[in-house]
N, C-alpha and C positions, 0 to 999 in steps of 0.2 A: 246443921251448918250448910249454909245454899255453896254449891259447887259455880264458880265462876265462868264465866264463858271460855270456852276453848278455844276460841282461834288468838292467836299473838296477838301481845298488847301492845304498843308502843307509843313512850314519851308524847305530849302533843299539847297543845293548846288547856286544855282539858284535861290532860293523864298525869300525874308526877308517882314516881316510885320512890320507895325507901326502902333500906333494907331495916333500918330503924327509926324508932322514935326521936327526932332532935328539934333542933331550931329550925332549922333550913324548913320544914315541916309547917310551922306557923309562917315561915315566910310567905310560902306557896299555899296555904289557906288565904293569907289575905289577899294574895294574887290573883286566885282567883276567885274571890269574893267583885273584885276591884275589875274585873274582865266578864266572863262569861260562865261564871261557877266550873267545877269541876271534881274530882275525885283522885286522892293520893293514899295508893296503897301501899302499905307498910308489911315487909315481907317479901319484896321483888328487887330487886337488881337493877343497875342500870341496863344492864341488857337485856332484860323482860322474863327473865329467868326467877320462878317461885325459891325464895330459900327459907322461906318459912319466920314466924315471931314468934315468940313469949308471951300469951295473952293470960294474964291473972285477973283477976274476979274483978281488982279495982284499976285495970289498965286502962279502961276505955270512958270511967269515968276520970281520972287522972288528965289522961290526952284531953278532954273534952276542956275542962278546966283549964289548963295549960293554952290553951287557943283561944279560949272566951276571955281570959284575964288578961292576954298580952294587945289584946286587938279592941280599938275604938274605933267606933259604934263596935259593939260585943259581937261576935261572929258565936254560933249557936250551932256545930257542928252534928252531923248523924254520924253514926259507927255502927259499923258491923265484924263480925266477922262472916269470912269465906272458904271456902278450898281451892289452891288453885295446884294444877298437879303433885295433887294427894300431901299438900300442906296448907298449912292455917295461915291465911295473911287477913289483915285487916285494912277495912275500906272507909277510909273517911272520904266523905260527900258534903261538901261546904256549896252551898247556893248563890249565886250572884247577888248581892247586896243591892238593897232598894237606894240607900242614900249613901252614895263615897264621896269620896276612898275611904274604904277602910284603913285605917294607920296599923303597923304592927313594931310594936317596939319606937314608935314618933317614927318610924321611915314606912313610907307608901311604896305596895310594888304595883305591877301590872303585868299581867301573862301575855310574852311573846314569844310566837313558838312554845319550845318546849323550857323554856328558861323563867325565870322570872328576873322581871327588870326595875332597878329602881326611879321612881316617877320623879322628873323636874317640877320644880313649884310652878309652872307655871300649867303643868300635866293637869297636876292636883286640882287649882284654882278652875282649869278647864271642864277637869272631871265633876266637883262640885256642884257649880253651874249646871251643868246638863243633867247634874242626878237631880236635880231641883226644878227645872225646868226652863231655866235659864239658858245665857250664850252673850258672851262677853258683848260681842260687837253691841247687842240693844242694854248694857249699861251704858251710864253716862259717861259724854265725854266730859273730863274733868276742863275746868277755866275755859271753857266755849258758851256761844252763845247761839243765838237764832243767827245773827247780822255776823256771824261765820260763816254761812251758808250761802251760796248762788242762788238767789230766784229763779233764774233763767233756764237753771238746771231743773231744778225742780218740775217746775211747766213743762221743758222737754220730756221728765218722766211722768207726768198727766198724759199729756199729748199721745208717746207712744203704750204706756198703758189701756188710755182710750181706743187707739185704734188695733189694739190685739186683742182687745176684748176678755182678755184676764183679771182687770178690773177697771171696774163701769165708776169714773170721777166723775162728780154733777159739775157742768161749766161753771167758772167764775167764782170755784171753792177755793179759798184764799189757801197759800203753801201751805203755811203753819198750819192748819187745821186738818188738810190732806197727813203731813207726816206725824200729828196726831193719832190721827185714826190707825194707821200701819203700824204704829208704836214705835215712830222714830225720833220722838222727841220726847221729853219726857219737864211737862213745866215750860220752860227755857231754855232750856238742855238739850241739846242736841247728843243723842246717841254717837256711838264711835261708828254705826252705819249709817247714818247721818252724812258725818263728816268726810267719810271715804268716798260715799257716793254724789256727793254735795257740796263740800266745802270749796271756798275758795280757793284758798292753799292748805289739803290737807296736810303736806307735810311739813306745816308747821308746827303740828301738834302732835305728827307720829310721823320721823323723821325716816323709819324704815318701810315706809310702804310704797316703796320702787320697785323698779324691775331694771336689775341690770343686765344688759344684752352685749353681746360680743361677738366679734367675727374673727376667725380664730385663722392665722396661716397652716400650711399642712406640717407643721411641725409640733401645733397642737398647743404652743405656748405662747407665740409672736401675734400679738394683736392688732388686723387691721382694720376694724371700725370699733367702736366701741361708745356705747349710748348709757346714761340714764332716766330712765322712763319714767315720769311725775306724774302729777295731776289725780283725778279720780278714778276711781277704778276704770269705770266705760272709758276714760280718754287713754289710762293703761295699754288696757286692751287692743287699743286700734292702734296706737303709736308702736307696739310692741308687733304687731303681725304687720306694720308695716318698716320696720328694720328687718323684718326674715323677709318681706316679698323682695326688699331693695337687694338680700343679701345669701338668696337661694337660684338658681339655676331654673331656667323655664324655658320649653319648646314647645314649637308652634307646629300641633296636629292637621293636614288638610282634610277637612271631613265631606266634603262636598258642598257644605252651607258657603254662605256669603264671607263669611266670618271664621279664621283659624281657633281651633281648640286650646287654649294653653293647659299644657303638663309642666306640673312642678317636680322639684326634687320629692319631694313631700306633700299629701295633699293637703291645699290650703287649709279645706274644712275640718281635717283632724286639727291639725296646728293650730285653729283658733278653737279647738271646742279644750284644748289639754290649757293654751292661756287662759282662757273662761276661767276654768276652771282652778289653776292656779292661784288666780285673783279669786274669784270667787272663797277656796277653802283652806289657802292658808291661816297660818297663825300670825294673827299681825303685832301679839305681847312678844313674839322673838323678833329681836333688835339686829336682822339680817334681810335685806333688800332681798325676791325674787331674782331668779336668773335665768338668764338664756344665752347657750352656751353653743355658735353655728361652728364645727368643725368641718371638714373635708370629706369625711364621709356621714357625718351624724348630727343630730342637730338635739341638744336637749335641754328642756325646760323645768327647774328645778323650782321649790317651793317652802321656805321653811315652816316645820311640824310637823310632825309623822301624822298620820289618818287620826280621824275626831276617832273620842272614846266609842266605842259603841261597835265599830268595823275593822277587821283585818282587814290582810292583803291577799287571802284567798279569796275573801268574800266578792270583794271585786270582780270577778269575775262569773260570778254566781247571780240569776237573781236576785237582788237584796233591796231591803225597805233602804230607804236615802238615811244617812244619819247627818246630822250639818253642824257643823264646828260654828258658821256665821249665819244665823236663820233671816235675819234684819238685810243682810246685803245679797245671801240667795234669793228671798221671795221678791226684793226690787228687778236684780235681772231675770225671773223669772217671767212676773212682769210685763218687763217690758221684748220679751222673746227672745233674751241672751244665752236663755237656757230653754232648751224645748221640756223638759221631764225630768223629776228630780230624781237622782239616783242611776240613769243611760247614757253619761258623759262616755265612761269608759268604753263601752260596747258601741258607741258611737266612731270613738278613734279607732278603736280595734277594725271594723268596718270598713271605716273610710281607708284604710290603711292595706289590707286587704285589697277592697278593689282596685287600689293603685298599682297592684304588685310589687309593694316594699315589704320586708322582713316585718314580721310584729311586732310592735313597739316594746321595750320593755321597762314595763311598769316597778320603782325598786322603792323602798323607804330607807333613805341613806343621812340620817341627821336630819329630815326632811322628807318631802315624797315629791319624784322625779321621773319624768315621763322621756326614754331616750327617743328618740328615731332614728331610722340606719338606710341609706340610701338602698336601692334596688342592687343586684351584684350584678346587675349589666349598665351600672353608669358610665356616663363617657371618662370619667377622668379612672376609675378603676380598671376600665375596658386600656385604655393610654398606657397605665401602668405595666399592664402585662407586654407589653410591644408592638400591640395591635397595632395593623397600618389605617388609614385614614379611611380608606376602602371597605377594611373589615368592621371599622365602627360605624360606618355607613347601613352596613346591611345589619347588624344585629340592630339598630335603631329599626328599620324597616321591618325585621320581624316581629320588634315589640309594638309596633303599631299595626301590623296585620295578623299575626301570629305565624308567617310563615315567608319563605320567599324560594322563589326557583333560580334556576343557572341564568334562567332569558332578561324576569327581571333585574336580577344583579349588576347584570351587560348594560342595562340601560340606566337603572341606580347610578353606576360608577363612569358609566361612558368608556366602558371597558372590555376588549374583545374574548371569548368564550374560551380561553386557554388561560387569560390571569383572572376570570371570576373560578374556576373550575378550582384553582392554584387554590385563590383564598377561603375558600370554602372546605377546601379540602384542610387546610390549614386551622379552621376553625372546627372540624371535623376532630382530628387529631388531638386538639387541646381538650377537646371534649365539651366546649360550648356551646356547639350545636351537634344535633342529630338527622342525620338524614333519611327522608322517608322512601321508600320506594327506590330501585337501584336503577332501571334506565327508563329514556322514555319521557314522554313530557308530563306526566305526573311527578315526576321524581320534583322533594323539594328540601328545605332545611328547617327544620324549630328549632327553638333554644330549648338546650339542654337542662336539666334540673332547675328551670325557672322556677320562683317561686309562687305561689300557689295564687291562682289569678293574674299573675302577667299575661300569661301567654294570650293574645287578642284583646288587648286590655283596652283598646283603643279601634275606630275604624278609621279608615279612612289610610292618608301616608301623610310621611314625617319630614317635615321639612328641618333638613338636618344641618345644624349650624357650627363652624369650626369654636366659636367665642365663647364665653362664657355670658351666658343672656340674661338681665337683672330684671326682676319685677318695677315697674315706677312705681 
């Protein structure tokens, strides 16, 4: 009897314990048949503590049985036994299933975390499809036709396909036979990536594939702008990053060029690679519009469907092969250059987000998968809150654009003589916002304190510092 590995085990993705043999037992076989296989030992605790089984001659052919007889497609279990601090536990090892879901008992689960959870029909339908090789979006769309579709649009995607050189259209290859080829139509039929990317009025035929956007007052529930975003996906996209440019904060950097730098709240290029993306991998069989939700301090864009089968939400941030829930409306924006590389959207915001010097995004699956963003903690309206004077928001602006500022320039910043820059520095001292380097002398100067990690000189040049609130056109 092989002795188990010694270091602690615990609950996961992958790990379930039992202190016995039951139901819940085949639950979590077919969960993770239905996920990433794994392995449930029988004789552990929920706190990872060996307490040992009962193993008789016919127990492990019994379990074996008990699992292949409740589970469609049959799951085909291995068993062992082991020793794990000097008792017998036993290890079933159930393998990732070629073709799901597995059903157990007519109900499909799927491993999250350490739990297992039961799958929506529409989970299933999705899972299917993709064990099979499939993905909704390239079936048919139902009661559509070719003359549903925009030529115009079409040509536009020739056109900019041609000049990215992703793929090479021969001039004057009629649509139809283009979205042929890509496998967007099928006969007469226009696929549902077809229609999204294409149609005239897609949401005449799929009434939830908007994006609803909102400008939220600082109270978090009082709406003052508020949009629904139509059309097809690509006109989505740009009508959607342009209610956040009308409805996000922007300063003008002097870098020495002809031309002022603009700084957003947020950088643009995350904000439009997390909508891309949005549109690009949601689930468009759930009958809830996308949303974009701009608060006072946070701006975030929600998506409904948790992650396609195939990826966590650790993985995300790991290397990983792309898995794609819509392959017919990814490979068109890929394309045409909406997407630079399948599978480094994330690593992209994270990035952009980073060099901004704002807080990292937090990436959550909540009924959906939803990407927050959180303003910088030296914003002017959180700077406001604390009672900062006008002065003092002045000069933290000037340090986040230089990384630093002294007594002399502050004097000239605020137009203010060397006993009230001294005051408000000292004052900003105190709070602990900033840090001062050096004690006299004309080296001496001020950083921000605990900025976050890339603010500090995130920018050259100075900041032309505005009392208003400045909108993108």
């Amino acid at each position: 009897m092989p002795e188990s590995p010694a270091p602690a085990l615990h609950e996961s993705e992958t790990v379930e314990f039992k202190e016995s043999f039951d139901r819940e037992v085949v639950a979590s076989a077919g969960a993770f048949a239905n996920t990433h296989g794994g392995t449930i030992f029988i004789g552990i605790n929920d706190r990872g503590n060996a307490v040992g089984t009962l193993i008789g001659t016919e127990s492990f052919k019994d379990w074996a049985n008990t699992i292949s007889q409740s589970t469609e497609p049959r799951i085909i279990p291995e068993i062992e036994e082991i020793s794990r601090e000097g008792r017998a536990v036993a290890a079933i090892y159930i393998r990732e299933n070629p073709l799901k879901p597995v059903s157990v008992r007519a109900r499909c689960y799927r491993r999250v975390g350490a739990s297992n959870r039961v799958m929506q029909p529409h989970e299933i339908a999705e899972m299917h499809l993709q064990s099979v090789g499939g993905c909704w979006d390239l079936t048919p769309a139902s009661n559509t036709t070719f003359e549903d579709l925009d030529t115009a649009r079409i040509a536009d995607y020739i056109r900019k396909a041609n000049e990215t050189g992703r793929r090479n259209i021969t001039a004057g290859e009629a649509p139809h036979t283009v979205l042929q080829k890509i496998g967007l139509i099928n006969g007469t039929t226009p696929t549902w990536a077809a229609l999204l990317l294409f149609g005239k009025d897609p949401q005449r035929f799929l009434s939830q594939a908007t994006i609803h956007c909102g400008l939220f007052d600082t109270d978090g529930i009082s709406v003052l702008d508020d949009r629904m975003v139509r059309g097809t996906i690509i006109e989505q996209v740009n009508d959607a990053m342009e209610f956040i440019r009308k409805n996000i904060r922007v300063a003008f950097v002097m870098t020495g060029e002809p031309e002022r730098k603009q700084v957003w709240d947020y950088p643009v290029e995350a904000l439009r690679e997390a909508v891309i993306n949005a549109a690009c991998h949601r689930d468009y069989t759930i009958s809830s519009a996308g949303e974009i939700r701009i608060l006072n301090d946070s701006l975030k864009i929600w998506s409904p469907g948790r992650l396609a089968t195939g990826i966590t939400l650790p993985e995300l941030f790991t290397p990983h092969a792309s898995v794609l829930r819509n392959k017919g409306i990814a490979q068109v924006l890929y394309d045409i250059g909406l997407i630079e590389r399948w599978g480094g959207g994330i690593q992209k915001i994270r990035s952009a987000s980073e060099a901004a010097g704002i807080p990292e995004p937090v990436f959550q699956e909540d009924q959906g998968f939803s990407v927050l963003f959180r303003k910088d903690l030296f914003n002017p309206d959180a700077l406001s809150q604390m009672g900062l004077n006008r002065r003092q928001i002045q000069a933290l602006e000037y340090i986040r654009a230089r990384g630093k500022i002294t007594n002399s320039e502050f004097q000239t910043l605020a137009s203010i003589r060397k006993r009230q820059a001294s005051a408000d520095l000292a004052d900003l001292e105190r709070r602990e916002i900033v840090s001062r380097v050096g004690r006299t002398g004309k080296g001496t100067h001020y950083i921000l304190k605990g900025a976050p990690k890339g603010q500090k000189g995130q920018n050259t040049g100075t900041l032309e510092v505005r009392s208003d609130v400045v909108k993108g056109a």
